[in-house]
Structures are given as structure tokens and as C-alpha cells.
SEFIZA-3560 file (N, C-alpha, C; in Angstrom, 3 decimals):
REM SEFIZA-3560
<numar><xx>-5.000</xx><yy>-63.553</yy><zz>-143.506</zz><atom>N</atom></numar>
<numar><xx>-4.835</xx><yy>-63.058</yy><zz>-142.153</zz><atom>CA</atom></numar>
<numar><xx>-6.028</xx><yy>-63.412</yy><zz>-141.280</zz><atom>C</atom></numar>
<numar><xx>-6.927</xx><yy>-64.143</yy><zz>-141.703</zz><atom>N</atom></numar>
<numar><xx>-8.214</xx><yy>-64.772</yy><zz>-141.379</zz><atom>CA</atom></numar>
<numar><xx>-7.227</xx><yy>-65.235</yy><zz>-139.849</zz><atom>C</atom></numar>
<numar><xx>-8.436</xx><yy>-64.907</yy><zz>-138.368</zz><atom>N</atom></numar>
<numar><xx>-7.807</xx><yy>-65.769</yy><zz>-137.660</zz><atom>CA</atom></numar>
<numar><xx>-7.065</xx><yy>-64.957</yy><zz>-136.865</zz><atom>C</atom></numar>
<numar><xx>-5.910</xx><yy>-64.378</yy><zz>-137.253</zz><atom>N</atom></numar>
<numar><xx>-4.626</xx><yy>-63.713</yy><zz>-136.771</zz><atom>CA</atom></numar>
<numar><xx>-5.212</xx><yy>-62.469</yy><zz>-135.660</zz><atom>C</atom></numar>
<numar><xx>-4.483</xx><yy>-62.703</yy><zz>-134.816</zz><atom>N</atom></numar>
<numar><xx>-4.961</xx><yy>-61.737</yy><zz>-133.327</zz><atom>CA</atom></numar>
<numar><xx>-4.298</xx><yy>-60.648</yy><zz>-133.747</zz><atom>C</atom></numar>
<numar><xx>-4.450</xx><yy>-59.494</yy><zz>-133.133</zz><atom>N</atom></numar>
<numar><xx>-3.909</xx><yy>-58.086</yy><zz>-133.274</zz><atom>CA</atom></numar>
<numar><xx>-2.133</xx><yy>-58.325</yy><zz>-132.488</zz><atom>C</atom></numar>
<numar><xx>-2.143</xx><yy>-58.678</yy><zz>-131.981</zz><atom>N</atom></numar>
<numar><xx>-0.733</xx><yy>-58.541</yy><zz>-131.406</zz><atom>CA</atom></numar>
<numar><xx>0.022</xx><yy>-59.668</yy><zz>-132.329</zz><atom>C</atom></numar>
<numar><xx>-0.740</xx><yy>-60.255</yy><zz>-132.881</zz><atom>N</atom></numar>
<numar><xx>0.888</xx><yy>-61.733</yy><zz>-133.655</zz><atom>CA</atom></numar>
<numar><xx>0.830</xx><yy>-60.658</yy><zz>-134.660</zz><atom>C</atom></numar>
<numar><xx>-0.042</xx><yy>-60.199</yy><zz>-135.639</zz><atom>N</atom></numar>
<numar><xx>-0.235</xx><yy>-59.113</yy><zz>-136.693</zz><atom>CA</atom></numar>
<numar><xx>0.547</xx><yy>-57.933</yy><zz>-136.478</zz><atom>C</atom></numar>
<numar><xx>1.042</xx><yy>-57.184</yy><zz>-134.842</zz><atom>N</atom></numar>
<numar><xx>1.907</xx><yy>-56.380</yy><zz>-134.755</zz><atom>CA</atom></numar>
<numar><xx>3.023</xx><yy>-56.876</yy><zz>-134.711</zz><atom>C</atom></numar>
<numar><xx>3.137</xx><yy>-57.952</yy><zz>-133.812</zz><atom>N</atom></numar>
<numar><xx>4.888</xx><yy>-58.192</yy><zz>-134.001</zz><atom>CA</atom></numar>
<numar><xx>5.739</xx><yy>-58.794</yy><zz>-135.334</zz><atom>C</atom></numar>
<numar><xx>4.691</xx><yy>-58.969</yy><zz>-136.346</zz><atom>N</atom></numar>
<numar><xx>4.975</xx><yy>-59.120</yy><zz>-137.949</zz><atom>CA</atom></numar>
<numar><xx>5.330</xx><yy>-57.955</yy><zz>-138.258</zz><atom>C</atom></numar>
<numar><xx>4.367</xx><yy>-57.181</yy><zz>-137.791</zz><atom>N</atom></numar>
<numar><xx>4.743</xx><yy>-55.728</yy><zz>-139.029</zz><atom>CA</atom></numar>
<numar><xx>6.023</xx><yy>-54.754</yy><zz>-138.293</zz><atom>C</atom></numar>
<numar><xx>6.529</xx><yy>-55.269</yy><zz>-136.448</zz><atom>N</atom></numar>
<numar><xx>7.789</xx><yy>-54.958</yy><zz>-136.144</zz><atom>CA</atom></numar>
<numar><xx>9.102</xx><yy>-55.304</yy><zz>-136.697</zz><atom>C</atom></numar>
<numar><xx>8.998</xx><yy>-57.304</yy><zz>-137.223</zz><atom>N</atom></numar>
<numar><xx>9.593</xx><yy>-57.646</yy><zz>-138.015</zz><atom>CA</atom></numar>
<numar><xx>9.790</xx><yy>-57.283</yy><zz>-138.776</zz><atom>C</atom></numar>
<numar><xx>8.505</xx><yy>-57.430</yy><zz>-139.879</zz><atom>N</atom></numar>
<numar><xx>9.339</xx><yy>-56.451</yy><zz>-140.964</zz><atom>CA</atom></numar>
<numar><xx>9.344</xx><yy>-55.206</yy><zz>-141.251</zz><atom>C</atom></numar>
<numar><xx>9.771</xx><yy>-53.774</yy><zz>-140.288</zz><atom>N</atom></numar>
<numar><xx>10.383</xx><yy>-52.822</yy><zz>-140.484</zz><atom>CA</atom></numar>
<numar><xx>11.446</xx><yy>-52.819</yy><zz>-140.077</zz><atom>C</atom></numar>
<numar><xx>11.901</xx><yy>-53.996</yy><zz>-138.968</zz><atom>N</atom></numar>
<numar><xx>13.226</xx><yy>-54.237</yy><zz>-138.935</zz><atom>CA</atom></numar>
<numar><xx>13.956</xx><yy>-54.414</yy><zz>-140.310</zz><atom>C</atom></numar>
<numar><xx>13.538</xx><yy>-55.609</yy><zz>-140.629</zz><atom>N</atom></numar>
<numar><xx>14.299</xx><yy>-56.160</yy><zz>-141.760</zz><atom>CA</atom></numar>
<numar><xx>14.226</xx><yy>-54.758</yy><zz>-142.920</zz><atom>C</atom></numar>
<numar><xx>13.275</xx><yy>-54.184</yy><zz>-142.987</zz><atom>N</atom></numar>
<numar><xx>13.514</xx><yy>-52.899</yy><zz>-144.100</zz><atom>CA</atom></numar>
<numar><xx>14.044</xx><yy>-52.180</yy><zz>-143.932</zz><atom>C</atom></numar>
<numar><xx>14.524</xx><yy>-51.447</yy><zz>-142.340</zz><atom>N</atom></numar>
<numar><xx>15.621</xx><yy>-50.535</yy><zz>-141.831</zz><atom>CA</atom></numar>
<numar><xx>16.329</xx><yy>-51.507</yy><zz>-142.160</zz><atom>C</atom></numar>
<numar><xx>17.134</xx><yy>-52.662</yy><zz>-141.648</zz><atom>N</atom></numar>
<numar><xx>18.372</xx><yy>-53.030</yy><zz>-141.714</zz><atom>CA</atom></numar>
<numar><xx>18.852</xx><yy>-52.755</yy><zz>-143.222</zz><atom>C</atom></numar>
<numar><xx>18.253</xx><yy>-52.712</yy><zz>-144.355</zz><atom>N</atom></numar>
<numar><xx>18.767</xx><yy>-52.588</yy><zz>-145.313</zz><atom>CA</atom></numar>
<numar><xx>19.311</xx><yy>-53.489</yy><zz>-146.489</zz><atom>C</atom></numar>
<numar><xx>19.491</xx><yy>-54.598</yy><zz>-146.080</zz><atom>N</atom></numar>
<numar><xx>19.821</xx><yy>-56.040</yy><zz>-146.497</zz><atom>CA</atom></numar>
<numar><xx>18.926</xx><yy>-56.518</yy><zz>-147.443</zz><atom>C</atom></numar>
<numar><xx>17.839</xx><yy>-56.040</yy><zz>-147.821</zz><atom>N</atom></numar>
<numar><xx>16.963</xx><yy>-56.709</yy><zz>-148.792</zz><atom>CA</atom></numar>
<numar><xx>17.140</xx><yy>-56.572</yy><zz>-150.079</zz><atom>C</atom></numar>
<numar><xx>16.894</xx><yy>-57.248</yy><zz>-150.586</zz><atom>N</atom></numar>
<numar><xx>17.017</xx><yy>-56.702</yy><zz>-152.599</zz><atom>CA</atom></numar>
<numar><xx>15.561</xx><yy>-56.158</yy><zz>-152.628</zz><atom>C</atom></numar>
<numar><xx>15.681</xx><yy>-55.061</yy><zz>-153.652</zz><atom>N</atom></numar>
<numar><xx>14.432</xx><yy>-54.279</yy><zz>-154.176</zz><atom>CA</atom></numar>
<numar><xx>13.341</xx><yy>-55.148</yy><zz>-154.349</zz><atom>C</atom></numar>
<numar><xx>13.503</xx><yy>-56.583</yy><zz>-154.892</zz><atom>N</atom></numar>
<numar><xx>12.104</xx><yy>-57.200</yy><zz>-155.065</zz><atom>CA</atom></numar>
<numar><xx>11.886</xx><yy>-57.906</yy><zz>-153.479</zz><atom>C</atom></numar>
<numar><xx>12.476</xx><yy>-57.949</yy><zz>-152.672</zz><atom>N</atom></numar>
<numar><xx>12.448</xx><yy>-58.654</yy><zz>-151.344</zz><atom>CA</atom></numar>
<numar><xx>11.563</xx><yy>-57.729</yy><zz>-150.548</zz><atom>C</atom></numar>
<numar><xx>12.000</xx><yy>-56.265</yy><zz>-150.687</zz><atom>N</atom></numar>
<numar><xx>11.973</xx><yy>-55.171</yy><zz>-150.271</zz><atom>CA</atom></numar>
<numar><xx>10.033</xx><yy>-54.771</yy><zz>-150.193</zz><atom>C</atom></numar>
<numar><xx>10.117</xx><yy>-54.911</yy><zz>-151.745</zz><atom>N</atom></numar>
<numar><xx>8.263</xx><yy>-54.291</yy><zz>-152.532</zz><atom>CA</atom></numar>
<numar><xx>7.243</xx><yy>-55.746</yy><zz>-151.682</zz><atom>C</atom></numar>
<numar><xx>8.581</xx><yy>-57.174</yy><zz>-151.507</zz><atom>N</atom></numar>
<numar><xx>7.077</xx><yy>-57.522</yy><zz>-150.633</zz><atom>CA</atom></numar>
<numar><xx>6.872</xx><yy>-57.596</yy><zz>-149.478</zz><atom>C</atom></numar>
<numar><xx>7.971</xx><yy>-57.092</yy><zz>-149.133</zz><atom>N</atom></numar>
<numar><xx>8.151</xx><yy>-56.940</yy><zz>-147.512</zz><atom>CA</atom></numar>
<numar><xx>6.768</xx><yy>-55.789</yy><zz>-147.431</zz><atom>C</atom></numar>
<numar><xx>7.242</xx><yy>-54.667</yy><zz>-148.140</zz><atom>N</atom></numar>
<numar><xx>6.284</xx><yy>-53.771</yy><zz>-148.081</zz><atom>CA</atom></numar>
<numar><xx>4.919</xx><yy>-54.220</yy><zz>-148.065</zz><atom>C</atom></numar>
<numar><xx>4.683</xx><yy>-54.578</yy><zz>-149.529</zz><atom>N</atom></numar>
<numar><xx>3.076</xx><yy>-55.052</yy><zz>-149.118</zz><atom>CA</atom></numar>
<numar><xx>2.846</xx><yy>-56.090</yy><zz>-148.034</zz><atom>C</atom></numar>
<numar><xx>3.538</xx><yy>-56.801</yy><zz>-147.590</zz><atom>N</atom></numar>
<numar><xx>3.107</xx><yy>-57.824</yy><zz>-146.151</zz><atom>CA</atom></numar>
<numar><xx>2.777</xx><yy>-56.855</yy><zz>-145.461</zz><atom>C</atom></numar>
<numar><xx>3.578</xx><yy>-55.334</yy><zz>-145.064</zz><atom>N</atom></numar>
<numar><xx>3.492</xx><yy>-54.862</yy><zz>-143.986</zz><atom>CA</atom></numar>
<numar><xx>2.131</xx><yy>-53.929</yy><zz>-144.184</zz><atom>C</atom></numar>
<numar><xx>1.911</xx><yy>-53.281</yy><zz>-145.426</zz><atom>N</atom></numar>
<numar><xx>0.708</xx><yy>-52.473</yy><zz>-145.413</zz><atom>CA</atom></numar>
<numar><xx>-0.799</xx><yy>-53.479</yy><zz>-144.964</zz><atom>C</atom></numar>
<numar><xx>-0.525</xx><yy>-54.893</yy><zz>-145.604</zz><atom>N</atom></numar>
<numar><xx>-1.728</xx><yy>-55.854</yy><zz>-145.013</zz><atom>CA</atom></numar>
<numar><xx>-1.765</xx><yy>-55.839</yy><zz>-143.341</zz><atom>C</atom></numar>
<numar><xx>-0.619</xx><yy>-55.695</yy><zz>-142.773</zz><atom>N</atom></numar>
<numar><xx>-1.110</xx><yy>-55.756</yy><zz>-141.376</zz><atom>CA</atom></numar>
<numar><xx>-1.165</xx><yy>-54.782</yy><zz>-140.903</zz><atom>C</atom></numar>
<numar><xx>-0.740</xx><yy>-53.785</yy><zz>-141.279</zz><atom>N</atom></numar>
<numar><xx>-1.203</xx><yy>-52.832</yy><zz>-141.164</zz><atom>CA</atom></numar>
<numar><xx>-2.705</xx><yy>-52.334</yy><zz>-141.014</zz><atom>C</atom></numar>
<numar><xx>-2.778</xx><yy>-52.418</yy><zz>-142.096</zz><atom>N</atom></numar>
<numar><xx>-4.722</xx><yy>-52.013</yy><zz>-142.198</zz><atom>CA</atom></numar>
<numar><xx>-5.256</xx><yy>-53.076</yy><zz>-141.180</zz><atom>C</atom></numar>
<numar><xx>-4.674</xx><yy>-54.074</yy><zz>-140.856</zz><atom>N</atom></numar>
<numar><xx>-4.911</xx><yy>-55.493</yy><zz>-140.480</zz><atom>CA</atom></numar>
<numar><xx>-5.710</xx><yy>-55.073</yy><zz>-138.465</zz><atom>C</atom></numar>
<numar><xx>-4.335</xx><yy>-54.504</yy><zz>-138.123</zz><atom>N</atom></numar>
<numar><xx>-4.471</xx><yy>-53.609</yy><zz>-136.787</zz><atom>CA</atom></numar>
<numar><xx>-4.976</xx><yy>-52.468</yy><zz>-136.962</zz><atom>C</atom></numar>
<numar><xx>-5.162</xx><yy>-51.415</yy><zz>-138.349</zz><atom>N</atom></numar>
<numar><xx>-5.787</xx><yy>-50.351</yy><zz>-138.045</zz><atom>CA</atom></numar>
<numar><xx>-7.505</xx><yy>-50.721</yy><zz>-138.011</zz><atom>C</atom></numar>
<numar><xx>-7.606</xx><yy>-51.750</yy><zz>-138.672</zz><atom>N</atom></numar>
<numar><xx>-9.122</xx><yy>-52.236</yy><zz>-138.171</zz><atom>CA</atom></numar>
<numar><xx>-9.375</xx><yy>-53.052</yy><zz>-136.973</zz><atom>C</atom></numar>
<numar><xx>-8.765</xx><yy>-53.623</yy><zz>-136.728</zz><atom>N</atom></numar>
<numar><xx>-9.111</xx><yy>-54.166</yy><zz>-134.935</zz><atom>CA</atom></numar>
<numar><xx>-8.874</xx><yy>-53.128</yy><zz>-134.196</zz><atom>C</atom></numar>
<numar><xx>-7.784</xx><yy>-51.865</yy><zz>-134.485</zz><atom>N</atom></numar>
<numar><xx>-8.000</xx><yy>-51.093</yy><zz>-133.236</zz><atom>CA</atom></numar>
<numar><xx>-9.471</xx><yy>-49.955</yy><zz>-133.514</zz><atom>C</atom></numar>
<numar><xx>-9.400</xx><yy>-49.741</yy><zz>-134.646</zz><atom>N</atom></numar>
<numar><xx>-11.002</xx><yy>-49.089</yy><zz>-134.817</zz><atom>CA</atom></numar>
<numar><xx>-12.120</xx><yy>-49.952</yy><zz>-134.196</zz><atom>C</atom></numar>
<numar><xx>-12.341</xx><yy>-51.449</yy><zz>-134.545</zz><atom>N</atom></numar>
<numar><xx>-13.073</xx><yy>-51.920</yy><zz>-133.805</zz><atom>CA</atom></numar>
<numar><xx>-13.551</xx><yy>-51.976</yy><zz>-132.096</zz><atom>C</atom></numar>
<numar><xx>-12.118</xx><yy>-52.135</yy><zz>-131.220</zz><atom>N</atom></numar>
<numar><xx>-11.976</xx><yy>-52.114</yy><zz>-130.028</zz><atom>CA</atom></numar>
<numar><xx>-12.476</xx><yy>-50.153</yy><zz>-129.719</zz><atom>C</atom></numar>
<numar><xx>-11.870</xx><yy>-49.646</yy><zz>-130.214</zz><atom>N</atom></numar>
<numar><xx>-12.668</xx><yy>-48.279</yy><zz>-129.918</zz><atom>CA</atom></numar>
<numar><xx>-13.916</xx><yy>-48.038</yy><zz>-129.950</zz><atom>C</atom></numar>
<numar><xx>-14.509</xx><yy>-48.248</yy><zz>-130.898</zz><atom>N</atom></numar>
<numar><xx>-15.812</xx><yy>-48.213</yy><zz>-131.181</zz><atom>CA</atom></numar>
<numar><xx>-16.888</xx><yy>-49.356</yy><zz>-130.007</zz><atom>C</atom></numar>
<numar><xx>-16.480</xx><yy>-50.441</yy><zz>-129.485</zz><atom>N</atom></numar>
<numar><xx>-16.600</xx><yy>-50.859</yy><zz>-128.663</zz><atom>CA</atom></numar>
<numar><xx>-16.768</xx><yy>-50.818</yy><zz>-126.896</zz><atom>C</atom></numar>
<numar><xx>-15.536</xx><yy>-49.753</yy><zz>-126.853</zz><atom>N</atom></numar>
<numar><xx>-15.093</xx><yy>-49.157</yy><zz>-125.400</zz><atom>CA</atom></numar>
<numar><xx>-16.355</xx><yy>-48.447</yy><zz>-124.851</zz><atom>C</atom></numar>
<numar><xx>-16.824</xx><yy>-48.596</yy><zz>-123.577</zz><atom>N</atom></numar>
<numar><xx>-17.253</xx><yy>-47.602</yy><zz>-123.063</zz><atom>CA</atom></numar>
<numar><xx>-17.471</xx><yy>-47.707</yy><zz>-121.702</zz><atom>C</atom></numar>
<numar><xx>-17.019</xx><yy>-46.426</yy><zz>-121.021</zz><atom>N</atom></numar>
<numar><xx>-16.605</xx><yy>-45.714</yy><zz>-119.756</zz><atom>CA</atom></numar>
<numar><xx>-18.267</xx><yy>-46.279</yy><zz>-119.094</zz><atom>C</atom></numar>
<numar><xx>-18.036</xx><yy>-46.720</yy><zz>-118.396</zz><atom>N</atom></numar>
<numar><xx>-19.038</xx><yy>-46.875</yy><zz>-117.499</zz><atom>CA</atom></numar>
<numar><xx>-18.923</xx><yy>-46.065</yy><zz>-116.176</zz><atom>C</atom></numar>
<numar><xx>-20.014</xx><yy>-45.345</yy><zz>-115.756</zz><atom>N</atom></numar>
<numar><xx>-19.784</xx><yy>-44.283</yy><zz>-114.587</zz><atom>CA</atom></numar>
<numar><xx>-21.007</xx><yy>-44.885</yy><zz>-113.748</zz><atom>C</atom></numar>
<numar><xx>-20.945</xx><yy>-44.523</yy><zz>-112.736</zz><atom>N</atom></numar>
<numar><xx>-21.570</xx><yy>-44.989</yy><zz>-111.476</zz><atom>CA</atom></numar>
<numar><xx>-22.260</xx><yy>-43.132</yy><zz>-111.179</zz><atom>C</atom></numar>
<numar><xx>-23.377</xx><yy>-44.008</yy><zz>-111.291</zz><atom>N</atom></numar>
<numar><xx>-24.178</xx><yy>-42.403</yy><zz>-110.966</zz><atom>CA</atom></numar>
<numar><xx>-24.567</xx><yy>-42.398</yy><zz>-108.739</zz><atom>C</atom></numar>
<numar><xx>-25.137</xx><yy>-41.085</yy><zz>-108.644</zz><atom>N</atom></numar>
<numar><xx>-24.777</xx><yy>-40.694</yy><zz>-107.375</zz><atom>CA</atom></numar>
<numar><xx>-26.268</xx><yy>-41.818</yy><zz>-106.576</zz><atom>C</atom></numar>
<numar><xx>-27.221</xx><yy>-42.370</yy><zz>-107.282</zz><atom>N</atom></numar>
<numar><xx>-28.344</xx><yy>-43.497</yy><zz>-106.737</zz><atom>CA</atom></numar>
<numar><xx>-27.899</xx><yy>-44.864</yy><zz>-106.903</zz><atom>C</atom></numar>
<numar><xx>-26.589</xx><yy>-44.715</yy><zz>-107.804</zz><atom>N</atom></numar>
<numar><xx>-26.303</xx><yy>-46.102</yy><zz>-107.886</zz><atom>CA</atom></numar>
<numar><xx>-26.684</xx><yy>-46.894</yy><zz>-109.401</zz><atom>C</atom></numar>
<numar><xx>-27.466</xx><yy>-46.106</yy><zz>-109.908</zz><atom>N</atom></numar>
<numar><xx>-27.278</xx><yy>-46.620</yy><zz>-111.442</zz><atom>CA</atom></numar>
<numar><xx>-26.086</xx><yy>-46.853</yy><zz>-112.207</zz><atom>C</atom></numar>
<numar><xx>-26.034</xx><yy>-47.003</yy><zz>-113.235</zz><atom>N</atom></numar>
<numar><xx>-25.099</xx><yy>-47.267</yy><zz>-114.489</zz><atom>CA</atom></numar>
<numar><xx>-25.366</xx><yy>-46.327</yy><zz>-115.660</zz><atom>C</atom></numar>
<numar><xx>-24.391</xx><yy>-45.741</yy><zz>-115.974</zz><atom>N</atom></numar>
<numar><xx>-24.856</xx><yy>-44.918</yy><zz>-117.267</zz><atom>CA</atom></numar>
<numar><xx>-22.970</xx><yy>-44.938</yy><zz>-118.053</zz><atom>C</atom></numar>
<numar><xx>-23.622</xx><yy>-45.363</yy><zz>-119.373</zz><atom>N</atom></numar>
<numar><xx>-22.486</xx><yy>-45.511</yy><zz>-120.224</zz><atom>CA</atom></numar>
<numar><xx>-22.189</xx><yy>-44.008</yy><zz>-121.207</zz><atom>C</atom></numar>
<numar><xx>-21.125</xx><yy>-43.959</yy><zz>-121.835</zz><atom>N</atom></numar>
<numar><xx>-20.844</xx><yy>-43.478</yy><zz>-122.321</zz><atom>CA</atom></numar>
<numar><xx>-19.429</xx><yy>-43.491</yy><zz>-123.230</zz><atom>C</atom></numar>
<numar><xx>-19.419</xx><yy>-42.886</yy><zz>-124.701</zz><atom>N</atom></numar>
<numar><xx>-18.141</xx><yy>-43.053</yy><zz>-125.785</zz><atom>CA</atom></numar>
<numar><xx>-16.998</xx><yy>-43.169</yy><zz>-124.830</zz><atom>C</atom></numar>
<numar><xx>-16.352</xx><yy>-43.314</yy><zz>-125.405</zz><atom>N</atom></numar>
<numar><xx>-14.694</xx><yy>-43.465</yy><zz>-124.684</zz><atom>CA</atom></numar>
<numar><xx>-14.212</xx><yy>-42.317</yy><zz>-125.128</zz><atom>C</atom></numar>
<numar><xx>-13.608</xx><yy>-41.422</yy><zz>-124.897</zz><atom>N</atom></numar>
<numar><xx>-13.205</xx><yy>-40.095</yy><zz>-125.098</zz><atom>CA</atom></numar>
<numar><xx>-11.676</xx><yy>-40.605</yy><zz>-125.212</zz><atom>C</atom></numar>
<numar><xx>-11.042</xx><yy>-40.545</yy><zz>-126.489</zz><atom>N</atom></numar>
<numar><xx>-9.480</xx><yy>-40.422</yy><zz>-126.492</zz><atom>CA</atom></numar>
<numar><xx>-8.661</xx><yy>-39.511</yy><zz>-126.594</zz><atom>C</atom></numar>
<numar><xx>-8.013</xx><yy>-39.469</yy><zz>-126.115</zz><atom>N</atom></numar>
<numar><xx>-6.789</xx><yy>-38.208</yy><zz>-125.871</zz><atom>CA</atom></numar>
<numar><xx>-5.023</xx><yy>-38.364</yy><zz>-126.110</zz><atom>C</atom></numar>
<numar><xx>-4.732</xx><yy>-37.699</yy><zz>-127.108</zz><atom>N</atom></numar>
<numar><xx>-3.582</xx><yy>-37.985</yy><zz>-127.452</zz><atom>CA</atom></numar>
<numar><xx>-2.286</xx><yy>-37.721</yy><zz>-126.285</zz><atom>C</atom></numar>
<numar><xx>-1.478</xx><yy>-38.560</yy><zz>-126.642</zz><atom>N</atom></numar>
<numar><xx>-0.671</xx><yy>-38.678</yy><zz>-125.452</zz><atom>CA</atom></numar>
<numar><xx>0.732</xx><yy>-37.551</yy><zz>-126.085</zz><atom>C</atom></numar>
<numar><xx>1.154</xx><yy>-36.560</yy><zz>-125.453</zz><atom>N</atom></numar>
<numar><xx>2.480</xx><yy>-35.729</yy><zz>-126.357</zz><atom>CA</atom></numar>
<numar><xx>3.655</xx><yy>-36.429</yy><zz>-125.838</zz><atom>C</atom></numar>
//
């Protein structure tokens, strides 16, 4: 997966939960569908940890400086 951007890595692992809902696979088709998908998985759960850890809110103070700060995330309901 050397290489592979976060979004070609998601629309793989959309693929194949399609193909695993549809149902059509044989059990051994199935176990590697699975593991393809847990690799990209972790694949995007580490680029999006990365990009977080990265982020930060830049605020404009009242003299005109710059002062950074974490990215505060908030779950969406």
C-alpha cells in the first residue's frame, strides 16, 4: 500500500464492503476480501490520525499576532 493516497485506499475498502454485503462471494473469496479490507483500513485509520495530529486552528489575536492551537474535534450526532 506503499504510495496509495487516503481516498484511492477508501474507495477500495467501499468496494469491498460492497462486494461482502452483496453476498456472492465464496467463504475463501470472502476471508480475503476481509483481510484486503482490514489493511486499508488501518491504512486510513493512520493517515487520518496523522492529518489530525497535524491540524491546527490558527487564531488571529486582538494586536495582530498568530497564535496556534490543537484542533479540537467534535463529534457530529
Amino acid at each position: 500500500m506503499a504510495g496509495d493516497k487516503f481516498e484511492t485506499s477508501l474507495k477500495k475498502l467501499e468496494e469491498i464492503v460492497q462486494r461482502l454485503e452483496g453476498g456472492a462471494l465464496t467463504l475463501e473469496d470472502s476471508l480475503k476480501a476481509f483481510e484486503e479490507g482490514v489493511r486499508h483500513a488501518a491504512f486510513c485509520s493512520k493517515k487520518l490520525d496523522e492529518a489530525e495530529h497535524r491540524v491546527d486552528v490558527l487564531l488571529k489575536r486582538k494586536d495582530g499576532s498568530l497564535e496556534t492551537r490543537p484542533f479540537e474535534h467534535t463529534a457530529e450526532a
